[in-house]
VEXRO-91368 format. One record per residue: residue in one letter; y, x, z of N, C-alpha, C, O, CB in turn. Coordinates in steps of 0.2 Angstrom, whole numbers, padded with zeros to 4 digits. Each point is the difference from the previous one (the first is absolute). Glycine has a CB too. Layout:
<atoms>
- A; Y; X; Z; Y; X; Z; Y; X; Z; Y; X; Z; Y; X; Z
...
</atoms>
This chain:
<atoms>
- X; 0730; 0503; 0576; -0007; 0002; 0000; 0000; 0007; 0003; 0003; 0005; -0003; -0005; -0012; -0008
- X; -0002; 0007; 0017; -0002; 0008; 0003; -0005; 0001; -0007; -0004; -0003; -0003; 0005; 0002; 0020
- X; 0002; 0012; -0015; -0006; 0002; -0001; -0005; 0002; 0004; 0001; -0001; 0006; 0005; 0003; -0012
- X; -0011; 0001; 0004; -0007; 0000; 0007; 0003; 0007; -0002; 0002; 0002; -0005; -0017; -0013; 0006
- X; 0015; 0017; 0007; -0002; 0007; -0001; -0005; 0000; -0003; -0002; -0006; -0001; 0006; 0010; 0008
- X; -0007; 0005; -0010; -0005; 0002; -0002; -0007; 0000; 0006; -0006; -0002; -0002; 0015; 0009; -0007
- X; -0007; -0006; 0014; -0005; -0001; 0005; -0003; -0006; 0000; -0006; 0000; 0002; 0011; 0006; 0004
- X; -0002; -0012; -0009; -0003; -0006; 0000; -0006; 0000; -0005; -0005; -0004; 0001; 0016; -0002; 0003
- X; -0011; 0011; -0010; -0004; -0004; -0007; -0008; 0004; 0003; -0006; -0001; -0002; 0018; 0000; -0012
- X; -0010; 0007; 0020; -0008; 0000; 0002; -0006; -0005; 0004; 0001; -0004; 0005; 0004; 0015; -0004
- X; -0009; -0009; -0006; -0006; -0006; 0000; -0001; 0000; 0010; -0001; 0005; 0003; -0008; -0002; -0019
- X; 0009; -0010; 0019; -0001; 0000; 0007; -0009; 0001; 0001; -0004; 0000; -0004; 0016; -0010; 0006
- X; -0014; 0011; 0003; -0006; 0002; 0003; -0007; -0006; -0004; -0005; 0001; -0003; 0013; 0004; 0019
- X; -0003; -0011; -0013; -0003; -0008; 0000; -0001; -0001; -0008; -0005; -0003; -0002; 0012; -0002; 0013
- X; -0003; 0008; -0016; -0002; -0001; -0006; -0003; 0006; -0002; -0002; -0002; -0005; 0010; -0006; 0003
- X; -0010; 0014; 0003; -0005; 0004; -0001; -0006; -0001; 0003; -0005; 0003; -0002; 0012; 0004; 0002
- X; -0008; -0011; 0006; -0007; -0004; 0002; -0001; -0006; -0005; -0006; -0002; -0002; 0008; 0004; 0016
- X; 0003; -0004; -0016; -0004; -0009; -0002; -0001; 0004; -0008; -0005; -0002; -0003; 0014; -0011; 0011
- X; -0006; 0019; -0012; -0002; 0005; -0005; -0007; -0001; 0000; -0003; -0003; -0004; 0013; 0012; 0005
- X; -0013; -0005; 0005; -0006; 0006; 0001; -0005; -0006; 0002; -0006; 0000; -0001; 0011; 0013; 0006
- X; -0002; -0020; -0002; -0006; -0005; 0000; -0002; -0003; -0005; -0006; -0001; 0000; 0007; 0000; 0008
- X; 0004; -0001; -0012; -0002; -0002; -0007; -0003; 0004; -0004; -0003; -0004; -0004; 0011; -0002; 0005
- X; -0008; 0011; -0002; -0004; 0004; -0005; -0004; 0002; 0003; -0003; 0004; -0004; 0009; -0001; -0001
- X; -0010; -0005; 0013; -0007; -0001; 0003; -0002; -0005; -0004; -0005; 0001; -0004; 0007; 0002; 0015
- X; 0002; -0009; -0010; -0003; -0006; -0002; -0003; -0002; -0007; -0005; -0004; -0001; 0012; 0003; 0008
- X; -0003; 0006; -0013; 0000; -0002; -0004; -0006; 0006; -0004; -0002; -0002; -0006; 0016; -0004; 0009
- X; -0016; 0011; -0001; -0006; 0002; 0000; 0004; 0007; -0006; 0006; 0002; -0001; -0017; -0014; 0005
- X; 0006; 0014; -0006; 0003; 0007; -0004; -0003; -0003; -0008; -0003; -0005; -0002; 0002; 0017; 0013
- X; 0004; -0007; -0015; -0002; 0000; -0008; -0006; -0003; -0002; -0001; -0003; -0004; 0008; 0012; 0002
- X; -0012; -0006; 0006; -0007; -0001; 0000; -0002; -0007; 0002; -0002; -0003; -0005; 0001; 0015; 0006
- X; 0001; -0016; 0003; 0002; -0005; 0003; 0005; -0006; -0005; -0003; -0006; -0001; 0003; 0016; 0012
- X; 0002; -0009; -0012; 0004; -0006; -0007; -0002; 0003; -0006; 0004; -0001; -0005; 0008; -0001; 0010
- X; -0019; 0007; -0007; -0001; -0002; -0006; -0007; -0005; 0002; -0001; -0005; -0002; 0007; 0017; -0005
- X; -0009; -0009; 0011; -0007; -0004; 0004; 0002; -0008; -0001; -0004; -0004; -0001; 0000; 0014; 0012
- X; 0011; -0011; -0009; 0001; -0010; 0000; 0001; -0002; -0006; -0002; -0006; -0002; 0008; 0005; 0013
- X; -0003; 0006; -0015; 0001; 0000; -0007; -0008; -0002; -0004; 0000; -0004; -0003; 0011; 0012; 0004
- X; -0014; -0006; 0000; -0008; 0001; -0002; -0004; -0005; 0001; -0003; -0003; -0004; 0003; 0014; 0006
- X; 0001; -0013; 0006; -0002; -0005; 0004; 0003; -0008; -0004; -0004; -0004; -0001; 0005; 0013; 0013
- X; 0004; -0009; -0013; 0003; -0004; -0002; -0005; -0003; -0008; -0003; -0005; -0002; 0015; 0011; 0010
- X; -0010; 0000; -0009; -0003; -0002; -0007; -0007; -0003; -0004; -0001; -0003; -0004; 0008; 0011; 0005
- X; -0011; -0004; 0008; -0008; -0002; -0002; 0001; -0007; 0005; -0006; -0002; 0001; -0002; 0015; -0003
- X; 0012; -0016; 0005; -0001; -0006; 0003; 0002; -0004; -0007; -0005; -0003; -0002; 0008; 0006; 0015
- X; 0002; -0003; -0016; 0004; -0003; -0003; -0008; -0003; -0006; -0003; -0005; -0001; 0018; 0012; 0004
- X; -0017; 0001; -0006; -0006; -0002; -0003; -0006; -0005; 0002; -0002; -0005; -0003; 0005; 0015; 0000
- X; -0004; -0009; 0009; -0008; -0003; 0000; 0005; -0008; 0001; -0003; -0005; -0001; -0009; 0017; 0008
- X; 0018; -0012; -0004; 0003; -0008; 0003; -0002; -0004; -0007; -0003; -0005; -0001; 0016; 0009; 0010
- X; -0010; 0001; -0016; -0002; -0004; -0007; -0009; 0000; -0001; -0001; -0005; -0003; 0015; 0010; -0002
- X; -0018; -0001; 0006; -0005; -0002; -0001; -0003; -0006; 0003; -0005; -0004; -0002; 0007; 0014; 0000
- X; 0001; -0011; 0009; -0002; -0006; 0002; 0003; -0006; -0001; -0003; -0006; 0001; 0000; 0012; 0006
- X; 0008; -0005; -0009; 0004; -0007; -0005; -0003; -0001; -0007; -0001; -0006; -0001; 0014; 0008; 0007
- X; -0015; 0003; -0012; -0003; -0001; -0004; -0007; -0004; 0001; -0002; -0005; -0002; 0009; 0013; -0003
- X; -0013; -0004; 0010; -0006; -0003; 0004; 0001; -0007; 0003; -0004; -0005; -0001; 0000; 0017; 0005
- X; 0008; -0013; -0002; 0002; -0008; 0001; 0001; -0003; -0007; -0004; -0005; -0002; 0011; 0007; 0015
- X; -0003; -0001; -0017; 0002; -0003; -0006; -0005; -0001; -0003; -0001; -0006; -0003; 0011; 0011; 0001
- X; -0016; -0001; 0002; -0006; -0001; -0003; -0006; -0004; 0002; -0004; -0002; -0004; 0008; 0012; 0000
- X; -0004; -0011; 0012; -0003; -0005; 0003; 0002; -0006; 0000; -0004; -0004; 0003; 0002; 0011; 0002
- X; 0008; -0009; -0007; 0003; -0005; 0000; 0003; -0004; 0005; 0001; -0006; 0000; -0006; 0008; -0006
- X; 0008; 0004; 0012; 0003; -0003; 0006; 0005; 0004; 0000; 0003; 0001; 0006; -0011; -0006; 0000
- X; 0011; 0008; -0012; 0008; 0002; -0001; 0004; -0001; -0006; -0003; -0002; -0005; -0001; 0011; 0012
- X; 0010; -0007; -0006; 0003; -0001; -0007; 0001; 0004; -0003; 0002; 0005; 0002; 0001; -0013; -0001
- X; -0004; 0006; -0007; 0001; 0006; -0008; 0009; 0003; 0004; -0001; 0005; 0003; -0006; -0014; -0019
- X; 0013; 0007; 0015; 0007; 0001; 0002; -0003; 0005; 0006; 0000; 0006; -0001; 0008; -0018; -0003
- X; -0010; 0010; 0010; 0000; 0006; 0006; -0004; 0007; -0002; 0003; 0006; 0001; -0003; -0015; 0008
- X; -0005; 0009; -0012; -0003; 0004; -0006; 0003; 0005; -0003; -0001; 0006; 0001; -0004; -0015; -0003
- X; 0010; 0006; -0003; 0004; 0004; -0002; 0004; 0003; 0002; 0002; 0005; -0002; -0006; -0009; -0003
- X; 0009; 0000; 0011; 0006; 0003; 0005; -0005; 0007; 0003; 0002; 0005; -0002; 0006; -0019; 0007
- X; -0012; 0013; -0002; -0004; 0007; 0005; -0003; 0003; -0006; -0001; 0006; 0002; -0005; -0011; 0011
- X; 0005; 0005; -0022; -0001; 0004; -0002; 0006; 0004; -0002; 0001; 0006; 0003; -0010; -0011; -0006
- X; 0015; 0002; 0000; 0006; 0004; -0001; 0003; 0004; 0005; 0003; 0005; -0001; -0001; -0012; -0005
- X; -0005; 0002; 0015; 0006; 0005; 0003; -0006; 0005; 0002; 0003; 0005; 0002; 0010; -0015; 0004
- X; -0020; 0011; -0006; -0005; 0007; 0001; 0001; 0005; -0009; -0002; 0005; -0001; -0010; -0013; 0012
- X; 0016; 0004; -0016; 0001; 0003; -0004; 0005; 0006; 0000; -0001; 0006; -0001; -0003; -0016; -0004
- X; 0011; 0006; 0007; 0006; 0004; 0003; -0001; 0004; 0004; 0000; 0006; -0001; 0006; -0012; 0000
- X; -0009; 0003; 0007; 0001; 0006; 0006; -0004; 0006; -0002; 0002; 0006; 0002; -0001; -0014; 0010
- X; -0008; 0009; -0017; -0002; 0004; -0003; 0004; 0005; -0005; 0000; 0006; 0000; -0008; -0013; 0002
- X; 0012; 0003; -0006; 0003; 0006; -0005; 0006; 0001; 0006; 0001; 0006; -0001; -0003; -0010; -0015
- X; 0005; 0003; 0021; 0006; 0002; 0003; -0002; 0006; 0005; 0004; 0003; 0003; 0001; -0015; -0006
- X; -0012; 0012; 0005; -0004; 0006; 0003; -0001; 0005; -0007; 0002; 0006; -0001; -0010; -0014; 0013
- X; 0005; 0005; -0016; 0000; 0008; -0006; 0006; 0001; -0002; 0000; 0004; -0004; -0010; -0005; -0001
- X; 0016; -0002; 0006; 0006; 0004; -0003; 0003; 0003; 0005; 0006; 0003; 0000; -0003; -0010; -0010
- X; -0006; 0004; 0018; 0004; 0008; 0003; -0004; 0004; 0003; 0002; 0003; 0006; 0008; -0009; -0002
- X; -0017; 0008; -0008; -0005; 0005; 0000; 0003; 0003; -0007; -0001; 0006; -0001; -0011; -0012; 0007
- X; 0015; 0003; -0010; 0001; 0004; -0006; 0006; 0004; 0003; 0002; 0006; -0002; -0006; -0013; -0008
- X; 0007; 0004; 0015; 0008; 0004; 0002; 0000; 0006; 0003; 0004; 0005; 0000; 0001; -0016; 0002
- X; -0012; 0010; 0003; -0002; 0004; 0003; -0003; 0007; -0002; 0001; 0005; 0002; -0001; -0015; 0003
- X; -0005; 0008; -0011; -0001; 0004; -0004; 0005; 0005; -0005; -0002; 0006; -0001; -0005; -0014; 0004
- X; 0012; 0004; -0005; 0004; 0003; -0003; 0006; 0003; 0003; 0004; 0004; -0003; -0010; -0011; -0004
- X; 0007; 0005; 0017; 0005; 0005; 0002; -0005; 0007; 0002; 0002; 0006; 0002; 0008; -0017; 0003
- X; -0017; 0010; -0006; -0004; 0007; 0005; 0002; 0004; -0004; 0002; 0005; 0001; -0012; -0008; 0005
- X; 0008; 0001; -0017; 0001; 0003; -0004; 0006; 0005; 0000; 0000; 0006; -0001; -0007; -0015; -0003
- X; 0013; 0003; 0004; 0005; 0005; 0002; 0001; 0005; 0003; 0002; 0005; -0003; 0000; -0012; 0001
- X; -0003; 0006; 0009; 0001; 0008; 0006; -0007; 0004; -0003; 0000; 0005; 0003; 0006; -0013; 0012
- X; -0011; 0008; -0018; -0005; 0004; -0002; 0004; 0003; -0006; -0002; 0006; -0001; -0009; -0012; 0006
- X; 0016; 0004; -0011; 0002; 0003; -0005; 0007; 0003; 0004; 0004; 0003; -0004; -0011; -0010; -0007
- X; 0008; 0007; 0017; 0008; 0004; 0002; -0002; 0008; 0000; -0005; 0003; 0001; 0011; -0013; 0007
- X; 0000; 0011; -0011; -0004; 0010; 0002; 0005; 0001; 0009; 0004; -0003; 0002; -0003; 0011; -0020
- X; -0006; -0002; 0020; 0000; 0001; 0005; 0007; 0005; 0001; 0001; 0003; 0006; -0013; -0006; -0006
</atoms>
């Protein structure tokens, strides 16, 4: 088994480009909370329209309740990482300087 020199473990040009395009791609903090958000108010109204069907009578009670549970989850799973959020700002606001 060779070893690689230390010169080898620096990062090549090609993997600092394919780095800096993916974190184009992938947008910034602000940006993944907006799909987080997005997400959530799709998920809702998806279940509103599956209960409005259930109650017209051209849907079923079961799909109904699948699009309520899963707009129930993706809701509490956006407010517990608003609480995380909340509670790391809290932290760096009680550090002393």
């Amino acid at each position: 088994m060779a070893i690689a020199p230390i010169g080898a473990s620096i990062p090549s040009p090609q993997l600092t480009t394919t780095l800096a395009s993916r974190e184009a791609q992938t947008g910034g903090f602000g940006e993944t909370l907006q799909k987080i958000v997005d997400k959530v108010e799709t998920s809702s109204s998806a279940a509103n329209d599956a209960v409005g069907r259930m109650l017209d009578g051209t849907g079923d009670v079961h799909e109904a309740m699948i699009a309520l549970q899963s707009s129930d989850l993706s809701f509490q799973l956006a407010v517990q990482v608003r609480n995380k959020f909340v509670q790391a700002y809290q932290d760096i606001m009680r550090m002393p300087v």
